[in-house]
NUSEVO-896651 format. One record per residue (C-alpha): residue in three letters; x, y, z. Coordinates in steps of 0.25 Angstrom, whole numbers, padded with zeros to 4 digits, always signed. Layout:
N
ALAXYZ ...
END
This chain:
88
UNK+0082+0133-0063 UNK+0073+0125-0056 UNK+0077+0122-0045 UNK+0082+0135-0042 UNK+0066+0140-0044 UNK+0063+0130-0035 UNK+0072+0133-0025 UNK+0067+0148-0026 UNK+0054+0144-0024 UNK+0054+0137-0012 UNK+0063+0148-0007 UNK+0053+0158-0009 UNK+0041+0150-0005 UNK+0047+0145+0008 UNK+0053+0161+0011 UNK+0066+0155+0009 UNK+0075+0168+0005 UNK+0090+0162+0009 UNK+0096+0148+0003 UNK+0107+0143+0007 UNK+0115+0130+0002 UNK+0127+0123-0001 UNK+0132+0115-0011 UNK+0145+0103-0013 UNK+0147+0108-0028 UNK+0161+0109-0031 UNK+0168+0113-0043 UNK+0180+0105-0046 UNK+0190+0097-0056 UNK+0179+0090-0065 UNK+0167+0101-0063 UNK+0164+0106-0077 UNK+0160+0118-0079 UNK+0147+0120-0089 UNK+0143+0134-0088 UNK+0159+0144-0086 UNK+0170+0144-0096 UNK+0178+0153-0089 UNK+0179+0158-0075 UNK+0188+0169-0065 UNK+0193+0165-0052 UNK+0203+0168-0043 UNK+0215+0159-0039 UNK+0211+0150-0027 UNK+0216+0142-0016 UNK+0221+0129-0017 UNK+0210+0118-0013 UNK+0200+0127-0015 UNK+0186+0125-0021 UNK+0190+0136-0030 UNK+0202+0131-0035 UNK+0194+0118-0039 UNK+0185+0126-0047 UNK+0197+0132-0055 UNK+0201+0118-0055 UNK+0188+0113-0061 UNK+0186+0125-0072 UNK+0200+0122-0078 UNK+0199+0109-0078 UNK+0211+0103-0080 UNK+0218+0097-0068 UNK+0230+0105-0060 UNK+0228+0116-0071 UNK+0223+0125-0060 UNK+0237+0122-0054 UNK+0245+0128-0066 UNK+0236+0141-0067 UNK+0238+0143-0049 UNK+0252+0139-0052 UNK+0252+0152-0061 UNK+0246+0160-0052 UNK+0255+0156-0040 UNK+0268+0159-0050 UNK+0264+0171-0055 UNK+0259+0178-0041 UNK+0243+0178-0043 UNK+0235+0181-0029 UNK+0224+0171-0026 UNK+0210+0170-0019 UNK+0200+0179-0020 UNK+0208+0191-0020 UNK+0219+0185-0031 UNK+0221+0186-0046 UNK+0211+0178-0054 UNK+0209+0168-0066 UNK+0203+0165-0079 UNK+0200+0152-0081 UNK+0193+0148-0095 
END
């Protein structure tokens, strides 16, 4: 894009080899998604950023709290290290 070109330029006209930033985007109930139909992730904490974003993709309210109410039941692991999901 262009400002990414942009960006690029200065860096490299000032000597500038390292960026670093931050952002406030958040990803949740309401976000719609334009570019993903489908996504993998792992089963996360409660109040988490990432269980917002698996809030968000499904996009029906509490639905997330049927599919961990599942995985509770039924003895998946969770975090990083846990069984994953498929979400379409």
């Amino acid at each position: 894009t262009d400002s990414l070109n942009a960006l690029l330029s200065y860096m490299s006209t000032a000597g500038i080899t390292t960026f670093v930033a931050s952002t406030r985007i958040i990803i949740a109930p309401g976000y719609k998604f334009h570019i993903v139909s489908g996504m993998v992730t792992n089963f996360h904490q409660p109040q988490s950023t990432l269980l917002l974003l698996v809030s968000a993709f499904i996009g029906k309210k509490d639905d997330w709290k049927t599919m961990y109410g599942h995985a509770l039941e039924n003895g998946y692991r969770f975090l990083s290290y846990g069984d994953a999901q498929l979400l379409l």
